[in-house]
GUBABA-468759 format. One record per atom (N, C-alpha, C, O): residue number from 1; residue in one letter; atom name; x, y, z. Coordinates in steps of 0.001 Angstrom, whole numbers, plus 524288, in hexadecimal, padded with zeros to 5 digits. Each point is the difference from the previous one (the first is absolute). Layout:
# GUBABA-468759
+-----+----+----+-------+-------+-------+
|   i | aa | at |     u |     v |     w |
+-----+----+----+-------+-------+-------+
| NUM |  a | CA |     X |     Y |     Z |
...
+-----+----+----+-------+-------+-------+
END
This chain:
# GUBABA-468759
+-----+----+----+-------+-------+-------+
|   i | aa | at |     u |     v |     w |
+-----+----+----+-------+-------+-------+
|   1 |  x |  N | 2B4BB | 65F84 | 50C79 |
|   1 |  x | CA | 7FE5D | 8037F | 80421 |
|   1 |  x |  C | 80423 | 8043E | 800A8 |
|   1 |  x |  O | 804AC | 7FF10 | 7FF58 |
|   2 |  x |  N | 7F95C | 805EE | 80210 |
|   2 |  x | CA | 80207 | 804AB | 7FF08 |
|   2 |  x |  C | 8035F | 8004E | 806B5 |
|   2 |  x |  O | 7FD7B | 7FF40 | 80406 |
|   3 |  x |  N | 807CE | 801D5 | 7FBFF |
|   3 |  x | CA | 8031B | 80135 | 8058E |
|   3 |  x |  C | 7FD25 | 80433 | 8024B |
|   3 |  x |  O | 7FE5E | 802E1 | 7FC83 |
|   4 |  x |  N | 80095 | 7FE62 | 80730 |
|   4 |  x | CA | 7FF2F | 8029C | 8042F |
|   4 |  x |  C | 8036A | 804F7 | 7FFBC |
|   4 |  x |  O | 804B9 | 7FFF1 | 7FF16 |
|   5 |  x |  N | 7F758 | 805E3 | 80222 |
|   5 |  x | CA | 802E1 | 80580 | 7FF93 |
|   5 |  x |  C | 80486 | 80036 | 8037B |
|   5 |  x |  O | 7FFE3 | 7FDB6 | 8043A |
|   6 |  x |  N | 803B6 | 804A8 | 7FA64 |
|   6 |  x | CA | 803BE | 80072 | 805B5 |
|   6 |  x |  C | 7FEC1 | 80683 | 8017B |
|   6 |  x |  O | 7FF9E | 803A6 | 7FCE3 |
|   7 |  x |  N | 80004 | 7FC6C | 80782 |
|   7 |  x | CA | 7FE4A | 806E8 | 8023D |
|   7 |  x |  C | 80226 | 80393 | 7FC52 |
|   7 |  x |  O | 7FCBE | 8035C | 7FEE5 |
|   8 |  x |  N | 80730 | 7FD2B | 7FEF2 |
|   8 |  x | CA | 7FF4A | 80480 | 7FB7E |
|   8 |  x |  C | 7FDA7 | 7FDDF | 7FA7F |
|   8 |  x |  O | 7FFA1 | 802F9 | 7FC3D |
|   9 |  x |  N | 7FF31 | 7F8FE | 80390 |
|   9 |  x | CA | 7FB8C | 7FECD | 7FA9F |
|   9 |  x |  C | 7FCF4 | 801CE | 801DB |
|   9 |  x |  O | 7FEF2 | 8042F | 7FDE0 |
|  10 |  x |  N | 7FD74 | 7FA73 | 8070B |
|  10 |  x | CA | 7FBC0 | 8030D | 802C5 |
|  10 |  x |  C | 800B6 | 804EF | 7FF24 |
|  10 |  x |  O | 7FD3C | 801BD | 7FC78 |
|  11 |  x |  N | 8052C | 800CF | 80545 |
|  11 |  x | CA | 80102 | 8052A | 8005C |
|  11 |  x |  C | 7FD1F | 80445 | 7F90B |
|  11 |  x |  O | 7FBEF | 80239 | 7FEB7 |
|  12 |  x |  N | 80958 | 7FCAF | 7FEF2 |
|  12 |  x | CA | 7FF0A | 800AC | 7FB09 |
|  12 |  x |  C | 7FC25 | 7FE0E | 7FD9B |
|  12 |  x |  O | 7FF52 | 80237 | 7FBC9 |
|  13 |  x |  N | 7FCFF | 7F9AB | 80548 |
|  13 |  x | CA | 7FA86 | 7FF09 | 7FE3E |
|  13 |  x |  C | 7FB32 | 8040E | 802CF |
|  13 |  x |  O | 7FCA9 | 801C4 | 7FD06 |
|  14 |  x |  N | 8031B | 7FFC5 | 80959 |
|  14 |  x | CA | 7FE0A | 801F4 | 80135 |
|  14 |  x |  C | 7FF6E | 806DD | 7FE03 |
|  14 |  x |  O | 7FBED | 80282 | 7FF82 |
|  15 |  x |  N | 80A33 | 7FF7F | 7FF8A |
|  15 |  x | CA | 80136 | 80461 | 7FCB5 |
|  15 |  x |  C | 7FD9B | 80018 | 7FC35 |
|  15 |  x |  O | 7FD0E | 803B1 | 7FF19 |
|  16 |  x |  N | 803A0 | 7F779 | 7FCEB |
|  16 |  x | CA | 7FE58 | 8008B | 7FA18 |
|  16 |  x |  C | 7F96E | 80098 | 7FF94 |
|  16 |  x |  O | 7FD7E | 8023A | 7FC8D |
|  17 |  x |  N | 80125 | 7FBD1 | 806C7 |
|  17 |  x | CA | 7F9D9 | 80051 | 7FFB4 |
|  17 |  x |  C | 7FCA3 | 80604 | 8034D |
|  17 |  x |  O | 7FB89 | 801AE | 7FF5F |
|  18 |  x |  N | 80914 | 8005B | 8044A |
|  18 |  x | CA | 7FE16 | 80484 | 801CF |
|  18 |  x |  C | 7FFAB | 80460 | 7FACF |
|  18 |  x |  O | 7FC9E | 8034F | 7FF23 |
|  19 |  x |  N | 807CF | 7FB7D | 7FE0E |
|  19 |  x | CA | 802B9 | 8039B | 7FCEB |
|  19 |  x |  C | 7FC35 | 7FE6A | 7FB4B |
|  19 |  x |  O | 80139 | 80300 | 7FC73 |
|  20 |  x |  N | 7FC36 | 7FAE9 | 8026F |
|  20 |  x | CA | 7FCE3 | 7FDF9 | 7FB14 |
|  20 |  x |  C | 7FAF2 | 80389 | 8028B |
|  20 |  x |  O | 7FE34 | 803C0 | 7FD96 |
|  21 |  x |  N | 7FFF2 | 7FABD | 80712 |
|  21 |  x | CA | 7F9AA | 8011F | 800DA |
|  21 |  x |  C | 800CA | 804EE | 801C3 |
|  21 |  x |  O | 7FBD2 | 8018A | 801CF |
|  22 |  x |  N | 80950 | 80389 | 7FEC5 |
|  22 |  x | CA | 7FF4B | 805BA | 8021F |
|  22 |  x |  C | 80097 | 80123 | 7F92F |
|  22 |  x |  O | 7FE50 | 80460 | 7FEF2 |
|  23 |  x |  N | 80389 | 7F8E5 | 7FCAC |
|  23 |  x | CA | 8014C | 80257 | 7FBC2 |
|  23 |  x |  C | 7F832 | 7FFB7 | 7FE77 |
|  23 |  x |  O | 7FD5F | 803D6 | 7FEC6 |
|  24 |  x |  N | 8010C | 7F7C8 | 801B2 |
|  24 |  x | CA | 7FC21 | 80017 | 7FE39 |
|  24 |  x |  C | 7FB67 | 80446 | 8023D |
|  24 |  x |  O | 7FC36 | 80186 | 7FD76 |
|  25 |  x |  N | 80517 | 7FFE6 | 807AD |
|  25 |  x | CA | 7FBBB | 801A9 | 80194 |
|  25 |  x |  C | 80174 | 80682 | 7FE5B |
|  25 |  x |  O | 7FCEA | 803AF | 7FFBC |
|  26 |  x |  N | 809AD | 7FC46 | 7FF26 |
|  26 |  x | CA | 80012 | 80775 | 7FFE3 |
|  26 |  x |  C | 7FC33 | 80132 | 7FA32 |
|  26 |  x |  O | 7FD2A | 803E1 | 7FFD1 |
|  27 |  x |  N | 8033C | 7F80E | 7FB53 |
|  27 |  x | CA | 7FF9A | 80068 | 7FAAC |
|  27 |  x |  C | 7F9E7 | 7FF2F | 80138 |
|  27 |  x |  O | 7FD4A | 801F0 | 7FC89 |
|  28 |  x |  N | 7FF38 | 7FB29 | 80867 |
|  28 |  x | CA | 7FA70 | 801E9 | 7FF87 |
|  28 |  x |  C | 7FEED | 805FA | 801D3 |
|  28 |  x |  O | 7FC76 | 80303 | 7FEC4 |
|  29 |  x |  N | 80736 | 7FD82 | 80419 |
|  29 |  x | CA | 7FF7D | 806EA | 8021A |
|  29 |  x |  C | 800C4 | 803A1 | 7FB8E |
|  29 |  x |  O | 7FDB3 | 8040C | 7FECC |
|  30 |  x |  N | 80679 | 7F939 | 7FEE6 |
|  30 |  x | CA | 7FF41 | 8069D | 7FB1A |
|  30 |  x |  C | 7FCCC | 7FFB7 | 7FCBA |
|  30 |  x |  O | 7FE17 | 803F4 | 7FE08 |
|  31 |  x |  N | 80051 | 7F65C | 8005D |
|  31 |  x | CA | 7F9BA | 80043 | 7FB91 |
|  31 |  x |  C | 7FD22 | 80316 | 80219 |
|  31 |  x |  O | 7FF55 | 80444 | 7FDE1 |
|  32 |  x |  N | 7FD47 | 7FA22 | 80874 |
|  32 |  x | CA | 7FDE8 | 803B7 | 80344 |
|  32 |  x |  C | 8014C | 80740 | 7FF0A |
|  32 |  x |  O | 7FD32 | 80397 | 7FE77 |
|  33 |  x |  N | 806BD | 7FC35 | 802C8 |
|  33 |  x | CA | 80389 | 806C0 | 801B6 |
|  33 |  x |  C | 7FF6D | 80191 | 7F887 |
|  33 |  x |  O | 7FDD6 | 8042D | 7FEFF |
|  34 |  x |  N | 803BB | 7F916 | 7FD31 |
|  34 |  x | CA | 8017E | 80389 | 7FB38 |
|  34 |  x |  C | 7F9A4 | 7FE35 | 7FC9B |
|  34 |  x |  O | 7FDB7 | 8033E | 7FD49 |
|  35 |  x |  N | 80007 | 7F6B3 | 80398 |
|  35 |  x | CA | 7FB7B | 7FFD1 | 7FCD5 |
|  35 |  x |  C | 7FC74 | 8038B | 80122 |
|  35 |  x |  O | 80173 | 80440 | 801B8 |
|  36 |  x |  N | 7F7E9 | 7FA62 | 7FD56 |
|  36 |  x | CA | 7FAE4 | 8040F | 800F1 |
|  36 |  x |  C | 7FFC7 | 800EA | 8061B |
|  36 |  x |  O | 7FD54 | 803DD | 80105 |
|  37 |  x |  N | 80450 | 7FA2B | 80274 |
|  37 |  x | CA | 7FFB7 | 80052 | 804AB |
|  37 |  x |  C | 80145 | 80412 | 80418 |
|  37 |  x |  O | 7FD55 | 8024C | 80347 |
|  38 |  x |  N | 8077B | 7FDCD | 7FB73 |
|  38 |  x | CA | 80382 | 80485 | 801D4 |
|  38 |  x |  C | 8023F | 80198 | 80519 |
|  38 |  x |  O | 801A9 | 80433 | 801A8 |
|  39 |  x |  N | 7FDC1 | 7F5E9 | 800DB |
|  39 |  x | CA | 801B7 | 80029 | 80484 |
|  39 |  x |  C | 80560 | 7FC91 | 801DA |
|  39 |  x |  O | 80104 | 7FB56 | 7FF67 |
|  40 |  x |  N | 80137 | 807D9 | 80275 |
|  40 |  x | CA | 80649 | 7FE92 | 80137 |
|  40 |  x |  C | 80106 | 7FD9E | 8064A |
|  40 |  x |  O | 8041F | 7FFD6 | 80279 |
|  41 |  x |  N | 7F644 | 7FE53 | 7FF22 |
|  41 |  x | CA | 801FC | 7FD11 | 805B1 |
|  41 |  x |  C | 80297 | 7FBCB | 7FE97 |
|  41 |  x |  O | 803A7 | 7FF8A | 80318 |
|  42 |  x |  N | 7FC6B | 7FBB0 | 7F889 |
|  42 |  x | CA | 802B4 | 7FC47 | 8000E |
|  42 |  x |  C | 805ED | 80131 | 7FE3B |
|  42 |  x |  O | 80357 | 7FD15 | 801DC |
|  43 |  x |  N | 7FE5E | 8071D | 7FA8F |
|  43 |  x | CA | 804BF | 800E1 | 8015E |
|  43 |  x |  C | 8027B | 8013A | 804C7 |
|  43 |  x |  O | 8048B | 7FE9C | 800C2 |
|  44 |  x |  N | 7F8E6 | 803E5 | 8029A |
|  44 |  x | CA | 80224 | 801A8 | 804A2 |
|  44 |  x |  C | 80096 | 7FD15 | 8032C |
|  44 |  x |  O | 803EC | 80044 | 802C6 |
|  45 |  x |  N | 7F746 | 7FACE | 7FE20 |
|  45 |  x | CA | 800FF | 7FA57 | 800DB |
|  45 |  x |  C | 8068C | 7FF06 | 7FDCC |
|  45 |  x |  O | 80442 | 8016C | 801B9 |
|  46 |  x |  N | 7FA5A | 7FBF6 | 7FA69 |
|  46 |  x | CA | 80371 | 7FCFD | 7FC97 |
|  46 |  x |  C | 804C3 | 7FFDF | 7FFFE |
|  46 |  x |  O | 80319 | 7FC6C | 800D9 |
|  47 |  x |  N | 7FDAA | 809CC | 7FDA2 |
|  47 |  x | CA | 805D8 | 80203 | 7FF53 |
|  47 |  x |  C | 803DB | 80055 | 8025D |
|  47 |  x |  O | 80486 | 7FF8F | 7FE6E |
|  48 |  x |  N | 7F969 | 8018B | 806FA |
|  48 |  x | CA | 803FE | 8003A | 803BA |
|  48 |  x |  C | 8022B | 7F85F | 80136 |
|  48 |  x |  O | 80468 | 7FE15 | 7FFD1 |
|  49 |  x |  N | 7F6A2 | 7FF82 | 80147 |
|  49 |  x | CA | 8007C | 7FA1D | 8009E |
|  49 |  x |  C | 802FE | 7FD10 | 7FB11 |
|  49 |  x |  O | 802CC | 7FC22 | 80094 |
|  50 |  x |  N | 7FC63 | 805C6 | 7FBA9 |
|  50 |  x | CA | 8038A | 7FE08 | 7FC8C |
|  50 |  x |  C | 803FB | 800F5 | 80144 |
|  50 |  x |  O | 802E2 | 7FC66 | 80159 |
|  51 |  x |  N | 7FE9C | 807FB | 7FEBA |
|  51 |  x | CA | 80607 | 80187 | 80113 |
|  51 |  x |  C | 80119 | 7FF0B | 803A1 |
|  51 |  x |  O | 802E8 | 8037D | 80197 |
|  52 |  x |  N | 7FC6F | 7F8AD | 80218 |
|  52 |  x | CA | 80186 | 7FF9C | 8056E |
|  52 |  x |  C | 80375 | 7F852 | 7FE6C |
|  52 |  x |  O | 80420 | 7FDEF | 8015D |
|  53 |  x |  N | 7F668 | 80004 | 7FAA4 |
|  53 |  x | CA | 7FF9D | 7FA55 | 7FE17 |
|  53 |  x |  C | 802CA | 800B8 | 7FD79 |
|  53 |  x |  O | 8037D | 7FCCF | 800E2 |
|  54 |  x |  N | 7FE14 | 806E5 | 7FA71 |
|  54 |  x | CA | 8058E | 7FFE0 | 7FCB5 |
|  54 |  x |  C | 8051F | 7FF20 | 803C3 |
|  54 |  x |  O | 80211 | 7FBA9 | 80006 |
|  55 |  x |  N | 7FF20 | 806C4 | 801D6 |
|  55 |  x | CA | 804FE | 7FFC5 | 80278 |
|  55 |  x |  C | 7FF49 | 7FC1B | 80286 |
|  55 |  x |  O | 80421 | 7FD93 | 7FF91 |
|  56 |  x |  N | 7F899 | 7FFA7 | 80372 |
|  56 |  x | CA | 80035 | 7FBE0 | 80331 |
|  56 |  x |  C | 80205 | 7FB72 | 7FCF9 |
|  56 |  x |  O | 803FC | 7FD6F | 800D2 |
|  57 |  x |  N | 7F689 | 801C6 | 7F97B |
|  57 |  x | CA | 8024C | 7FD85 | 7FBAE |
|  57 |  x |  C | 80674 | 7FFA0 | 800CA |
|  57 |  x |  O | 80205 | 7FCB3 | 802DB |
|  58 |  x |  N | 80100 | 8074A | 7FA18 |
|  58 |  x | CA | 80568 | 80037 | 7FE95 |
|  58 |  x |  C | 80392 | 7FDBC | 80549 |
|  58 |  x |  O | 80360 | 7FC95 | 7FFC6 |
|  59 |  x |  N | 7FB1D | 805EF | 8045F |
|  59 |  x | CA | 8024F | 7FD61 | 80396 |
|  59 |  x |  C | 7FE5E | 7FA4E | 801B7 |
|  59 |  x |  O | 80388 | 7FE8D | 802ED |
|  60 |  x |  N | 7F935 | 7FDFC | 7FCAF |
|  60 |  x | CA | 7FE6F | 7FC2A | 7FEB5 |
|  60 |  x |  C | 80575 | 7FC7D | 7FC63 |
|  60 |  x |  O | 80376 | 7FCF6 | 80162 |
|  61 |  x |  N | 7FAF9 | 80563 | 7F9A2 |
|  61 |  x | CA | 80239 | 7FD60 | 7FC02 |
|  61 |  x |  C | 8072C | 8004B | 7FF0B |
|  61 |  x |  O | 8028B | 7FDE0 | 7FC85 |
|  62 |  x |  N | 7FF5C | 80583 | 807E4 |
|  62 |  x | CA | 8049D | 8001C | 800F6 |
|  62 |  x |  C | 80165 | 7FD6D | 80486 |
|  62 |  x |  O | 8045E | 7FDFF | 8002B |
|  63 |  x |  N | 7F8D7 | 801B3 | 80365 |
|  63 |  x | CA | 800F1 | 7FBC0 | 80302 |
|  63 |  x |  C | 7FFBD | 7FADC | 7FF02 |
|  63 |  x |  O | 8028B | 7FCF8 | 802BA |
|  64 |  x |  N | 7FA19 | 8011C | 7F8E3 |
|  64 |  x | CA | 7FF14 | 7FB1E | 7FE74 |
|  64 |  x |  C | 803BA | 7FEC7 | 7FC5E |
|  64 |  x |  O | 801BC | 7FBC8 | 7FE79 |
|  65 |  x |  N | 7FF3A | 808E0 | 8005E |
|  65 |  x | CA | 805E1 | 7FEF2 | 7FA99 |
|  65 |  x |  C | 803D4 | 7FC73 | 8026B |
|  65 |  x |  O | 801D6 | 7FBB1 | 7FEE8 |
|  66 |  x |  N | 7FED2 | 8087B | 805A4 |
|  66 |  x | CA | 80483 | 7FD37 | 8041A |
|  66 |  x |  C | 80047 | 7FDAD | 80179 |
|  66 |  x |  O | 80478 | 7FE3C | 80038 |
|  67 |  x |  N | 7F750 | 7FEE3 | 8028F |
|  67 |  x | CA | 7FEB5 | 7FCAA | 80507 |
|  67 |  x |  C | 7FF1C | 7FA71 | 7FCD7 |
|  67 |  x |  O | 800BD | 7FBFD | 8028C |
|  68 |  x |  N | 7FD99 | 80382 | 7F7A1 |
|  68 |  x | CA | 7FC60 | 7FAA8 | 7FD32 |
|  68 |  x |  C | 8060D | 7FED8 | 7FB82 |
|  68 |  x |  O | 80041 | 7FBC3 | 7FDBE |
|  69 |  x |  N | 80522 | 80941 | 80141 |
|  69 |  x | CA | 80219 | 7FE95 | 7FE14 |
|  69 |  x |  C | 7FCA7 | 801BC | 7F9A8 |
|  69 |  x |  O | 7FFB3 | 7FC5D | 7FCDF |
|  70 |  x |  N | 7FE8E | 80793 | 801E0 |
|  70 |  x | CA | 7FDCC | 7FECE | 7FA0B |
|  70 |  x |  C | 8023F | 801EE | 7FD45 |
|  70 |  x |  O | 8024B | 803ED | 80191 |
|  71 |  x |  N | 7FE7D | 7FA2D | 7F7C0 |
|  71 |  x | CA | 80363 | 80183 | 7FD47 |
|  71 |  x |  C | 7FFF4 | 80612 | 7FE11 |
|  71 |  x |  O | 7FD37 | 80319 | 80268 |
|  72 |  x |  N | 80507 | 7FE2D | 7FA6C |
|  72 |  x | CA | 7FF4E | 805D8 | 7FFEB |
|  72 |  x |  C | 7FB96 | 801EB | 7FD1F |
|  72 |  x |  O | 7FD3D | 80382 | 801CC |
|  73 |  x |  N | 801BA | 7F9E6 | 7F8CB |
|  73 |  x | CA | 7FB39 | 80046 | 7FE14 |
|  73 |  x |  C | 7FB73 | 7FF47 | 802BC |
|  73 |  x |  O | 7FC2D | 80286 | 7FE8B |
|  74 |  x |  N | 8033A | 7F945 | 806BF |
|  74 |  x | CA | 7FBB0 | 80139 | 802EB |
|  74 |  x |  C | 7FEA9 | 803DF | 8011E |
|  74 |  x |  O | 7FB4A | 800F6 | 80015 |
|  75 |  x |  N | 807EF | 80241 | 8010A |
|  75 |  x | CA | 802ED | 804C8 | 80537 |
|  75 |  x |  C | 7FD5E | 803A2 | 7FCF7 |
|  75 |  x |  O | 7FBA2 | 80188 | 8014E |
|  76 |  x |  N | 80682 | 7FFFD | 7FADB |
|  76 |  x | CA | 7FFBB | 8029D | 7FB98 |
|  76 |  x |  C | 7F909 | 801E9 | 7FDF4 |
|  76 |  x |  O | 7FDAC | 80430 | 7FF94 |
|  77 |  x |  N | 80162 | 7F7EB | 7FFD7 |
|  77 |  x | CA | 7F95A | 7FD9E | 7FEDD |
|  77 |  x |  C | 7FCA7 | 80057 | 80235 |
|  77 |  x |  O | 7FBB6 | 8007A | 7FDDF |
|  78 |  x |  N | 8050E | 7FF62 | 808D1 |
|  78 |  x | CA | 7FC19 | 8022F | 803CD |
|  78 |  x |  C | 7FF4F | 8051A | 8013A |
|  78 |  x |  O | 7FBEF | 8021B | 80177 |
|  79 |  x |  N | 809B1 | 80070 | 7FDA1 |
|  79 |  x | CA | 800F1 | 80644 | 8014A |
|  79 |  x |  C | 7FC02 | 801AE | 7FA20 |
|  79 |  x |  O | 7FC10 | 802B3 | 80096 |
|  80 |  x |  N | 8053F | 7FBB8 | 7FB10 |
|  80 |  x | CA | 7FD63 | 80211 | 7FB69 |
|  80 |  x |  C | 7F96D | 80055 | 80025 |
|  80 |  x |  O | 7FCD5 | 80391 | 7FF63 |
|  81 |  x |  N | 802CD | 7F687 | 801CF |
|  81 |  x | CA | 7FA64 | 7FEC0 | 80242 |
|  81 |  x |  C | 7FC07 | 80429 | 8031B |
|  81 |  x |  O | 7FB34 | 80013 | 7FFB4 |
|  82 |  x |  N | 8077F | 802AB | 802BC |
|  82 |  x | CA | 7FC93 | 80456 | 80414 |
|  82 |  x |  C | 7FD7A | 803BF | 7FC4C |
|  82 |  x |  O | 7FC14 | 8023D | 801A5 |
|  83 |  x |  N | 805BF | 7FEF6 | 7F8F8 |
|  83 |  x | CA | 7FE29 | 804DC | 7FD19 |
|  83 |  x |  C | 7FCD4 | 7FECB | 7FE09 |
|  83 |  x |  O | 7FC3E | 802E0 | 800DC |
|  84 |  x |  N | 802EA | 7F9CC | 7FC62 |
|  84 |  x | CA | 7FA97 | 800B3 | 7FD8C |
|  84 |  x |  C | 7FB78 | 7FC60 | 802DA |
|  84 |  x |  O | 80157 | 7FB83 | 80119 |
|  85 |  x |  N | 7FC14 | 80547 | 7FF89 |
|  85 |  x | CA | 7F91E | 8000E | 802A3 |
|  85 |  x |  C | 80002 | 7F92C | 7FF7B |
|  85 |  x |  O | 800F7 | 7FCE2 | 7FC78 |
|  86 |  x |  N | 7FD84 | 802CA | 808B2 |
|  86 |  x | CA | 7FE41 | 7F8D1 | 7FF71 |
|  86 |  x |  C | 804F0 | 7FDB8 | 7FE91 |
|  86 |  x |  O | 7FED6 | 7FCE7 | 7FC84 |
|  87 |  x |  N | 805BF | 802E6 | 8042B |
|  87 |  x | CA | 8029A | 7FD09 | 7FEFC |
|  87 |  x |  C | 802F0 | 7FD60 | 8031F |
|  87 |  x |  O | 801B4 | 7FBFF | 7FDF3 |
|  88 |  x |  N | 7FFEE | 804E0 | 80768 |
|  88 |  x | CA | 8018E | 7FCED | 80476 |
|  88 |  x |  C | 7FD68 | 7FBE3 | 80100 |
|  88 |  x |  O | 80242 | 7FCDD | 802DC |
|  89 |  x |  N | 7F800 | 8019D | 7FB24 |
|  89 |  x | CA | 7FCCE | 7FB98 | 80345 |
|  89 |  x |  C | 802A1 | 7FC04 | 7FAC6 |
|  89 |  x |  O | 801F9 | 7FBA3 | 80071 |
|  90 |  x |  N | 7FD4D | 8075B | 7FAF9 |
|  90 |  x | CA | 800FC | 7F904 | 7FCEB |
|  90 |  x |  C | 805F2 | 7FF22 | 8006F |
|  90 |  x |  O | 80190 | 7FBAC | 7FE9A |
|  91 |  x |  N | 801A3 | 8077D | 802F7 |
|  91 |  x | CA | 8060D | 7FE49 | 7FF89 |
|  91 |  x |  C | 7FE84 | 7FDE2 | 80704 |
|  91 |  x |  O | 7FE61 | 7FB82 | 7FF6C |
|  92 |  x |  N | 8018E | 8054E | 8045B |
|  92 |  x | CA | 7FEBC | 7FCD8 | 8030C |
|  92 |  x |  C | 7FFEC | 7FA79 | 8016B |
|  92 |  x |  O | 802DF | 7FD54 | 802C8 |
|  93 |  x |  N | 7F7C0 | 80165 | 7F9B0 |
|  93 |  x | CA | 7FDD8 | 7FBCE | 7FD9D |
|  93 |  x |  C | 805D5 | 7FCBA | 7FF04 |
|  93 |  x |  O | 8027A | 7FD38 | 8030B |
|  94 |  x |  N | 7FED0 | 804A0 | 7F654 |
|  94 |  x | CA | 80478 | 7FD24 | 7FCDB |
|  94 |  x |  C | 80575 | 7FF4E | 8056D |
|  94 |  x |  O | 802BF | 7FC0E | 8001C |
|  95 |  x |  N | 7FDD8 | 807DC | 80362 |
|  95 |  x | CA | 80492 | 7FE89 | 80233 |
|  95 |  x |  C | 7FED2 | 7FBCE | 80329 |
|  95 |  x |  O | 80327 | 7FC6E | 800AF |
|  96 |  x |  N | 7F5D7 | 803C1 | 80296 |
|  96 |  x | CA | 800B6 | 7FB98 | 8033E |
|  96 |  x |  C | 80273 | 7FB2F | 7FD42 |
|  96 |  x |  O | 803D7 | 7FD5D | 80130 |
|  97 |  x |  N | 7F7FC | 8023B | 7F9E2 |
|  97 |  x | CA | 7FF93 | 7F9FA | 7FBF2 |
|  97 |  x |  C | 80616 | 7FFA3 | 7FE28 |
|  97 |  x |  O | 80169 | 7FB87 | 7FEF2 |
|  98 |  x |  N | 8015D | 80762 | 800A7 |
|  98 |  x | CA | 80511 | 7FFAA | 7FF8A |
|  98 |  x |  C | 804AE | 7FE40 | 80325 |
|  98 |  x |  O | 80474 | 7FEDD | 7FE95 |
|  99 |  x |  N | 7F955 | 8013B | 80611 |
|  99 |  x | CA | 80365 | 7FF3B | 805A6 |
|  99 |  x |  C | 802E8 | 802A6 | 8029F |
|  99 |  x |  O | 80231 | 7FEB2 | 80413 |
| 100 |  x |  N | 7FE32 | 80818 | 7F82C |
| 100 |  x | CA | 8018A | 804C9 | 803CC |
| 100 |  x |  C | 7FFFD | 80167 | 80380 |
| 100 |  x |  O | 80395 | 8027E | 80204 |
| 101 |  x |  N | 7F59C | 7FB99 | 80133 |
| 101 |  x | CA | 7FFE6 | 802F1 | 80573 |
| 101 |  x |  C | 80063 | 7F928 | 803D8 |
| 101 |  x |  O | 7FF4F | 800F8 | 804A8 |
| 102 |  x |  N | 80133 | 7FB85 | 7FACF |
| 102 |  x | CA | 80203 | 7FD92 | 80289 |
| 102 |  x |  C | 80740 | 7FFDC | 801B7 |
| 102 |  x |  O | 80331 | 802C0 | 7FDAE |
| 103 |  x |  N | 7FE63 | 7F91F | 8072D |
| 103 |  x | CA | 8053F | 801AA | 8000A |
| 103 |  x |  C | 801AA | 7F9CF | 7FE78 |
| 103 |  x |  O | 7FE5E | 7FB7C | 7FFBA |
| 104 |  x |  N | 805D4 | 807A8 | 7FF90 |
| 104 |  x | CA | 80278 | 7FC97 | 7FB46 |
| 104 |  x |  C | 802B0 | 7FBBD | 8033D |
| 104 |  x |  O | 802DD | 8016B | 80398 |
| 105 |  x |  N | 7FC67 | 7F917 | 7FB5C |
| 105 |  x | CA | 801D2 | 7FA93 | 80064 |
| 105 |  x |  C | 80701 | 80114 | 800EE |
| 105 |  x |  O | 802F9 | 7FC40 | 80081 |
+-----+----+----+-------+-------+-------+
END
């Protein structure tokens, strides 16, 4: 059985999944905005909300650096994690199953 989040595992899980579903929703806005469509309300949605969920992300994942004790390659790995599309939810995932966002014994 898996330990229990400590408030900045929470934290940084709640980030990682904001930051996954504003990445996903800006990349349905520009199919919309650049495909046959041609409409740019979901970027205007999106974009700004992403960028609000990015930084929250990072600040998230620097607080959890600190607060859970993670090694530097964690550290390292979550900050990297934010760039490319969909990738905060499965590193997420691996840190819960790992015992990252719990606090440490």
């Amino acid at each position: 059985m898996s330990r229990p989040l400590a408030p900045a595992g929470r934290l940084f899980a709640v980030a990682a999944f904001v930051e996954g579903f504003t990445w996903a929703g800006l990349l349905i806005g520009m199919a919309f905005k650049y495909g046959a469509v041609g409409n740019d309300l979901g970027v205007k949605i999106f974009g700004p909300l992403h960028g609000g969920a990015f930084l929250f992300y990072v600040v998230a994942t620097v607080l959890s650096a600190l607060r859970l004790r993670w090694p530097w390659w964690a550290t390292l790995l979550a900050v990297v994690a934010a760039v490319p599309p969909l990738v905060t939810v499965p590193l997420e995932m691996w840190f819960r199953r790992i015992g990252l966002l719990s606090a440490r014994s």
